[in-house]
C-alpha positions, 0 to 999 in steps of 0.5 A, a space after each residue: 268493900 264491895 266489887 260490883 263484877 261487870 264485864 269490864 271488872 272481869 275483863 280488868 282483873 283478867 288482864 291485871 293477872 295475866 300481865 302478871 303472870 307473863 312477866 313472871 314467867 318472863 323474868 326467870 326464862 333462860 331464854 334472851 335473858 336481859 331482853 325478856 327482864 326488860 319486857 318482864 318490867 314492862 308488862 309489871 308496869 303496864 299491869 300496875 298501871 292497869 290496878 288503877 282502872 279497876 279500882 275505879 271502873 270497880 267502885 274501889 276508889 268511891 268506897 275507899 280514899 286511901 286507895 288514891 296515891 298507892 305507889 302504882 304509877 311507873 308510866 315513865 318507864 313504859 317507853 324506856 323498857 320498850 326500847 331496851 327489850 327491843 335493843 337488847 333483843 336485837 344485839 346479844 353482845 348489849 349491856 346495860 351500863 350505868 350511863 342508860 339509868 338515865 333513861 329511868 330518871 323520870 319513873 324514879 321521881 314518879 315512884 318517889 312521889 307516890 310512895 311519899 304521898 302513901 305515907 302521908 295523911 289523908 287529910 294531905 292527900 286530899 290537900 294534895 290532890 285539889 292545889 298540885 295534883 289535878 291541876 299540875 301534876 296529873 297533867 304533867 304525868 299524863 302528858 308526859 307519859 304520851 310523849 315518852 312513850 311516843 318517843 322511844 316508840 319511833 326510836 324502836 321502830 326504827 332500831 327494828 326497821 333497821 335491824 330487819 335490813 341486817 337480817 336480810 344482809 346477814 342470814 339466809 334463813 330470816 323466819 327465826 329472826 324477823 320479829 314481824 311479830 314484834 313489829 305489829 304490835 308496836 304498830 299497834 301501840 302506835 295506834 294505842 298512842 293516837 288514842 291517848 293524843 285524843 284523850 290528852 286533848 279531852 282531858 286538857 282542853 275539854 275536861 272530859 277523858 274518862 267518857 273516853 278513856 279507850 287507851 286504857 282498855 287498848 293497852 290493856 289487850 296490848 299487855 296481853 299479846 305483848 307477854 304472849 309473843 314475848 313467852 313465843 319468842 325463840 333464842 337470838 343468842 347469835 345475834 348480835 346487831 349494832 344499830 347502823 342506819 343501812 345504806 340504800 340497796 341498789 335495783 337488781 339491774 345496777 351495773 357492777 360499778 368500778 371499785 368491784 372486784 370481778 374476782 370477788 363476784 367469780 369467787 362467790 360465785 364459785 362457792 355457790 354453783 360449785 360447792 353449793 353454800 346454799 344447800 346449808 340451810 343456817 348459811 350467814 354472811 360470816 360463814 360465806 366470807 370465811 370460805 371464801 376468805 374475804 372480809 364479811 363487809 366486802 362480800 356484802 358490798 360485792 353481793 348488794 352492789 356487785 350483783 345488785 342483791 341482799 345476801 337473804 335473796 342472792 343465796 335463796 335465788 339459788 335454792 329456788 333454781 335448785 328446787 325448780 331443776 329438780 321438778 324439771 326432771 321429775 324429781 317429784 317420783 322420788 320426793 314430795 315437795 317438802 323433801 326436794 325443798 329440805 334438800 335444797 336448803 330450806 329448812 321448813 314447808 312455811 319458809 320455803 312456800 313463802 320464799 318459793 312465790 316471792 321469787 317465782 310468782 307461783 306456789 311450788 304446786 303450781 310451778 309443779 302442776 300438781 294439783 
């Protein structure tokens, strides 16, 4: 057999491999072990998935018939192991238990048809593929994949929606924990799914798709910035998110409405302007209720009603006042910016920067006059 190399032949042998390659790497990383198991099975997915636009942009199929029906398709389990690695990823404390094989039920009768198919004749294959495949099943296949993965695509955008409100609910430093980078990729793949609507309309309607199959080469790419992200991803072992649809965050301006206890709002208060809690940069939810000896939800309801604030901006408001006292008193002849920002309780140039405009509309130079 030979390999006409094209650039779209390199280009799809470039992407099989490093599919590959990053899922093995994320298979034995000690690092959000299960979640990254999950993302390791998706990427090898995606990558087989991937094997069978090679073979045909490649001219394999042509050469050789047998290569039809290899046990290669696992599109059934895309959108599941997207929305476990999301899940997994998000709640250190998740297990997967008997009960989610469920989820998989359709890739393992995917994977059985095809591995039965690969034992057969080639004589039954071809039966096959002219009554049940090309006019039943590959539609079945195709169609159903779109919808899954559609599926269980809005269920993690919306466990990511969700979980980014209990980020700012719970810790006072996000940067680690925000998974913005997570978020545009399956953006992306939204996009990804409207190009596979069109093709599923072109193959199904007007018996022409791979004049237009794009959504192979989108997620082609998809694969590789999935596997590059996943490798950056740092520890969430202290994580722990269950999945709670949050409740509405009133406007700064709301007024302390009756059931607010004022000796909560004095008492955290106190723990701020007092013992300063703010100067420590990893400051939770948690760690806040312990010192001042109340339950963790009732000082979240006193700070988002009470005050009218999620914890993230209430503790960073403080820094940020702190940062502007000291450059009010010159505190720029003894320190840089970065330094009066660290004794603050920011814990990096970015986070600070970026927290520093939010609040104020001006960069730390600006407000600074430094030029």
């Amino acid at each position: 057999m030979q390999i006409r190399f094209t650039f779209e032949v390199v280009l799809a042998m470039m992407i099989i491999n490093v599919g590959f390659f990053s899922a093995g790497l994320l298979w034995f990383s000690s690092r959000n072990r299960q979640a990254n198991r999950f993302l390791a099975g998706l990427m090898a997915a995606i990558s087989c998935w991937q094997i069978d636009g090679f073979f045909r942009v490649s001219g394999l199929y042509g050469q050789n018939a047998n290569l039809y029906f290899l046990p290669i398709f696992y599109s059934f389990a895309f959108g599941p192991l997207i929305y476990f690695y999301v899940r997994s990823l998000t709640n250190n404390a998740f297990r997967f238990e008997r009960k989610h094989w469920l989820h998989f039920l359709p890739v393992a009768i995917q994977a059985l048809l095809y591995g039965f198919l690969t034992l057969q004749s080639y004589e039954f294959r071809n039966w096959f593929w002219a009554t049940v495949h090309n006019p039943v099943t590959y539609s079945i296949e195709f169609d159903g994949t779109w919808l899954s993965l559609l599926g269980y695509l809005i269920a993690s955008l919306r466990l990511l929606r969700h979980y980014s409100r209990y980020v700012e609910e719970n810790f006072s430093e996000t940067s680690r924990l925000t998974l913005r980078w997570l978020q545009l990729l399956l953006l992306i793949l939204a996009v990804v799914c409207g190009q596979w609507a069109v093709e599923l309309i072109l193959r199904d309607f007007f018996d022409s798709f791979y004049q237009y199959d794009h959504s192979y080469w989108l997620l082609g790419l998809f694969l590789i910035a999935l596997g590059v992200g996943g490798l950056q991803q740092s520890s969430l072992g202290t994580v722990s998110f269950q999945d709670e649809p949050p409740a509405d965050l009133p406007s700064p301006s709301a007024k302390v409405v009756a059931d607010i206890n004022p000796e909560h709002i004095e008492r955290i208060r106190r723990a701020m302007t007092v013992d300063k809690l703010y100067l420590n940069p990893t400051l939770t939810l948690t760690e806040l209720a312990q010192h001042v000896a109340l339950n963790p939800k009732v000082v979240s309801q006193v700070i988002n009603t009470g005050i009218g604030q999620s914890f993230n901006d209430f503790v960073n408001d403080f820094r940020v006042n702190e940062v502007k006292q000291r450059l009010r008193s010159n505190d720029t002849a003894r320190l840089t910016l970065l330094g009066i920002a660290l004794e603050s309780g920011f814990n990096s140039k970015t986070t600070f920067n970026r927290i520093f405009r939010q609040h104020t509309g001006q960069s730390p130079r600006e407000f600074a006059g430094i030029d």
